[in-house]
C-alpha positions in Angstrom: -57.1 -21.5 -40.5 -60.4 -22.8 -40.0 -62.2 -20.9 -37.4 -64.1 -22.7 -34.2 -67.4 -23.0 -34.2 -69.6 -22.8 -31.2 -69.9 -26.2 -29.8 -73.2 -28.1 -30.7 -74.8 -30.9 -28.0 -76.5 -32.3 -30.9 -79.1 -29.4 -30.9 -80.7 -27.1 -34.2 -83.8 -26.3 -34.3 -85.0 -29.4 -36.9 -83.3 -31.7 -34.3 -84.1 -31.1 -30.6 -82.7 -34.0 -29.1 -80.3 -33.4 -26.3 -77.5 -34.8 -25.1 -78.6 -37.5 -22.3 -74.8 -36.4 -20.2 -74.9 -33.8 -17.6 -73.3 -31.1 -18.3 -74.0 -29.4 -14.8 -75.4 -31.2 -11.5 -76.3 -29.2 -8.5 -77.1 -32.1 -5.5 -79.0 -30.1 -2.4 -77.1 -27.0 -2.7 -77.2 -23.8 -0.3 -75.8 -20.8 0.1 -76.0 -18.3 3.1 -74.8 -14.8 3.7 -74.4 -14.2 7.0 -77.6 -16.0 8.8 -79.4 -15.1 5.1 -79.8 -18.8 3.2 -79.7 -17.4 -0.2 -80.4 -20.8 -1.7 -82.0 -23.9 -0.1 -81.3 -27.0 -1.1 -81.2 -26.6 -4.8 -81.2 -29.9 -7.0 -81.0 -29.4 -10.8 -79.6 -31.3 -13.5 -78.9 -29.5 -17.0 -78.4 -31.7 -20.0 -75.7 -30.7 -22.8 -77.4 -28.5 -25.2 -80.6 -28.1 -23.0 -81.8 -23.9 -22.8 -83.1 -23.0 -19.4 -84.8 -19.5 -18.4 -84.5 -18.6 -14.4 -87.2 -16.3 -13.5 -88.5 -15.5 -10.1 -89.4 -12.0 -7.8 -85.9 -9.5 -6.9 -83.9 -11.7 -4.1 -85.0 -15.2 -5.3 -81.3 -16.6 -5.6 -81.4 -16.6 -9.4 -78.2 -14.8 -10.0 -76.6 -16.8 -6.9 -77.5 -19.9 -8.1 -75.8 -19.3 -11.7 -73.1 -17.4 -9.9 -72.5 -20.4 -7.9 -71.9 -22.2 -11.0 -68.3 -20.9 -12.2 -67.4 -20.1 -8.1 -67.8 -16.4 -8.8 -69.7 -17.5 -5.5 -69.1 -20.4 -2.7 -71.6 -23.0 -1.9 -71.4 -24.2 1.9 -73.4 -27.3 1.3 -74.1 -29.9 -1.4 -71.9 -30.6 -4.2 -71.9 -28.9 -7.8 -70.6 -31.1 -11.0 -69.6 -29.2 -14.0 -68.9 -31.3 -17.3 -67.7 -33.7 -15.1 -65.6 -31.6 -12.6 -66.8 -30.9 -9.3 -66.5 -27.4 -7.5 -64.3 -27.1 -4.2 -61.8 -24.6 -3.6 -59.4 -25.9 -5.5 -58.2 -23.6 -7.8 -56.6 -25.6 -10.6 -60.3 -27.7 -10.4 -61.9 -23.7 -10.4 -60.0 -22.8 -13.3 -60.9 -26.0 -15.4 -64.7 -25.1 -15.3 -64.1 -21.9 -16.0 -62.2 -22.8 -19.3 -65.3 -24.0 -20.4 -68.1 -21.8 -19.3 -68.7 -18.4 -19.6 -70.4 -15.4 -18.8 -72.8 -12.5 -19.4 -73.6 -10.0 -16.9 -76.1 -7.2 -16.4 -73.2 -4.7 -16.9 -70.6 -5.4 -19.4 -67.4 -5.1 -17.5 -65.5 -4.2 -20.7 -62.1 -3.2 -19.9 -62.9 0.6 -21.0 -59.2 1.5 -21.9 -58.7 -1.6 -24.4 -60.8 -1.9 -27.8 -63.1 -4.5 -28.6 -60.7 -6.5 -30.5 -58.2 -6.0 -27.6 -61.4 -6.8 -25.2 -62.3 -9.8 -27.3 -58.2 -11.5 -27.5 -57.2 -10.9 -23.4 -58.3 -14.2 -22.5 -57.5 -16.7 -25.7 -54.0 -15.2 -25.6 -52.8 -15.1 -21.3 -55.1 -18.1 -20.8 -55.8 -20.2 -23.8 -52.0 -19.7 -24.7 -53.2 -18.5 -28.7 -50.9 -16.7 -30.8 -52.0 -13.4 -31.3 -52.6 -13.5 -35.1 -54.9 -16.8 -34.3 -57.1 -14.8 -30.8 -57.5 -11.8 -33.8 -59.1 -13.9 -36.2 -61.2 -16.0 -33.7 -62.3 -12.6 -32.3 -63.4 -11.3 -35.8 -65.6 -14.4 -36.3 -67.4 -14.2 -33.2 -68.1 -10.0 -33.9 -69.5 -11.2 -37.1 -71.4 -14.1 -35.3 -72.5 -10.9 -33.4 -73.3 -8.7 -36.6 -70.8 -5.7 -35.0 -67.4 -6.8 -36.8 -66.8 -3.3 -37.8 -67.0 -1.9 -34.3 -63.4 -3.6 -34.0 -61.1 -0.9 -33.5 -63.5 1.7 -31.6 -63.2 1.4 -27.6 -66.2 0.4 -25.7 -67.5 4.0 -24.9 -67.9 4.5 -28.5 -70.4 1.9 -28.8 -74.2 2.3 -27.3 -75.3 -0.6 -24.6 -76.7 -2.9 -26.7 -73.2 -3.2 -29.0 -71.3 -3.3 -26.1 -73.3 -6.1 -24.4 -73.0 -8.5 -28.0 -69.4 -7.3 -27.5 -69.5 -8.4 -24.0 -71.3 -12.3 -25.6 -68.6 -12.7 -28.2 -65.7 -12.1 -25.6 -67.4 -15.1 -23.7 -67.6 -16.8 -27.3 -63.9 -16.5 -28.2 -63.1 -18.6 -25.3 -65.1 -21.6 -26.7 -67.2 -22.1 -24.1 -69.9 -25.6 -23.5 -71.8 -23.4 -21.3 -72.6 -19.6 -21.3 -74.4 -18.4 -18.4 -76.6 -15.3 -18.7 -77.3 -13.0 -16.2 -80.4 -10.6 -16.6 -78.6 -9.2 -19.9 -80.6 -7.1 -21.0 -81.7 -5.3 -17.6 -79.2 -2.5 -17.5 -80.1 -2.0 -21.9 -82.3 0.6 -23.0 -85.7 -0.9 -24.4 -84.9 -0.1 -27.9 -81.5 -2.0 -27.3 -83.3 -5.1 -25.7 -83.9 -6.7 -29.1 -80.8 -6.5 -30.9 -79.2 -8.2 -27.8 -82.0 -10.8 -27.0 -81.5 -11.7 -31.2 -78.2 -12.4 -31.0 -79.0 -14.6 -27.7 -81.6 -16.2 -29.6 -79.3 -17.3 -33.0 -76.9 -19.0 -29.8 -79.6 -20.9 -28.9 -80.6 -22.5 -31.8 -76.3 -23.8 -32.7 -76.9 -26.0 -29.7 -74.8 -24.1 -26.9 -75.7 -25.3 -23.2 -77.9 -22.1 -22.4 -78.4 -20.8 -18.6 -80.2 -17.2 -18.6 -82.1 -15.0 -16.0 -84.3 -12.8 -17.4 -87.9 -11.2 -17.1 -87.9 -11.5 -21.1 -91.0 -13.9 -21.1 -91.1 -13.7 -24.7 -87.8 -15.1 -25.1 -88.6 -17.7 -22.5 -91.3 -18.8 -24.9 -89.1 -18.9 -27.8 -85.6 -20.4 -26.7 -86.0 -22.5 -23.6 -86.6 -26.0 -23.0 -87.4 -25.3 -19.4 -88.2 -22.5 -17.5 -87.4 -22.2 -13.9 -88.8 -20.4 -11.4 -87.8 -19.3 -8.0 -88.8 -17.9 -5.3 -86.9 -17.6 -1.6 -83.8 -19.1 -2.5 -85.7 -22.8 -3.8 -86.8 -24.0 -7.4 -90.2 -23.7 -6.9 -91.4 -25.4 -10.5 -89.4 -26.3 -13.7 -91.8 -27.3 -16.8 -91.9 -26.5 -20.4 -92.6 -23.1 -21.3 -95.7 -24.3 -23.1 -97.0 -25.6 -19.3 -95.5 -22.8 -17.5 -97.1 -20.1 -19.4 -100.9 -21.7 -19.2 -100.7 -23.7 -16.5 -98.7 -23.1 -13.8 -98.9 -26.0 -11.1 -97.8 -23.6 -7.5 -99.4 -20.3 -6.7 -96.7 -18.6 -6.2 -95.9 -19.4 -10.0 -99.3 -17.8 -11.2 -98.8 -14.5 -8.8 -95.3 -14.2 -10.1 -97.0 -14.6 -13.8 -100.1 -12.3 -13.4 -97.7 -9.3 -12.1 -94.9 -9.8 -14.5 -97.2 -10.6 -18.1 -99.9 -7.9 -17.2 
């Protein structure tokens, strides 16, 4: 059987063209909780392949703007498009999207009583329908896309933070996902687990994946994204290159945010 790959948008490193389709529209979307607007007319368009970094102060709407993305929360204004489909509440249209995007959170949310390989084959076999023999070699592949395939059979309290969060990416992987969303992964991680997770982010990024990550990495910003987007009070304040956004931010509030988090 020949194993999936993860899907390329026409993206390696010697070729950075990206795909000119959307793969997600957000058209002036906010969110409130309560009378807190949590995000304030947000517009952003992400190409196929395209890498973004979200960075921004605590309370900026980073993680509720990618959250917002796979419905895990609900817009009440605007419209969201993923690969085509647009978010409401229905369901069937809910479950589509998330079919084809997954993601990473700040805590792994590994089912503690089930392996990894058990962890890694839940979703391919109750919602992708695969065999079991078929989700058990697709899992394997993605732990050794993840450099951890012989952490298989040990349960996830047996592995330190930074194996169970590149467990945590290759469960999202097994469900062949166009999109992964990342949220601060590597915030909850140990600094000496930081790199081996931020690596394995960084080989994902260069097969051409449709990338979405907050983080406060900066150096990672500068070495994976094509834009990096920053946020403050719920609204994008600037999106550039990181090249520009490193040494010459255009708003203030993108400098303060810079001086703080680089010095």
């Amino acid at each position: 059987m020949m194993l999936p790959s993860i899907p390329v948008a026409g993206r390696t490193p010697s070729n950075p063209v990206l795909e000119t389709a959307a793969a997600i529209e957000m058209i002036g979307v906010s969110k409130w909780y309560g009378g807190f607007r949590a995000l304030n007319d947000i517009n952003l368009t992400v190409r196929g392949g395209e890498r973004l970094v979200i960075c921004g102060p605590s309370g900026s709407g980073k993680s509720t703007m990618i959250r917002c993305i796979n419905r895990l929360e609900a817009h009440q204004q605007g419209r969201i498009v993923v690969g085509g489909v647009e978010l409401t509440d229905d369901l069937k249209k809910v479950d589509e999207i998330r079919r084809d995007v997954g993601m990473v959170f700040q805590h792994f949310n590994l089912f503690p009583h089930l392996t990894v390989l058990e962890n890694l084959t839940l979703a391919p076999i109750w919602v992708r329908r695969m065999p079991r023999k078929q989700a058990e070699q697709v899992a394997m592949h993605y732990l050794e896309r993840v450099k951890i395939p012989e952490q298989a059979q040990k349960y996830p309290g047996q592995l330190s933070g930074g194996q169970q969060q590149r467990v945590a990416i290759a469960r999202s992987l097994c469900m062949r996902p166009k999109t992964m969303l990342f949220d601060e992964p590597t915030s909850a991680l140990d600094p000496e687990m930081v790199k081996e997770v931020l690596d394995t982010m960084v080989s994902l990024a260069e097969e051409g994946i449709t990338m979405l990550c907050v983080t406060h990495e900066m150096g990672f910003a500068r070495q994976v994204a094509d834009q990096v987007i920053f946020m403050d009070r719920g609204e994008i304040v600037e999106i550039s290159p990181p090249a520009d956004f490193f040494s010459n931010p255009r708003h203030e509030r993108s400098k303060l945010f810079l001086s703080q988090i680089l010095n």
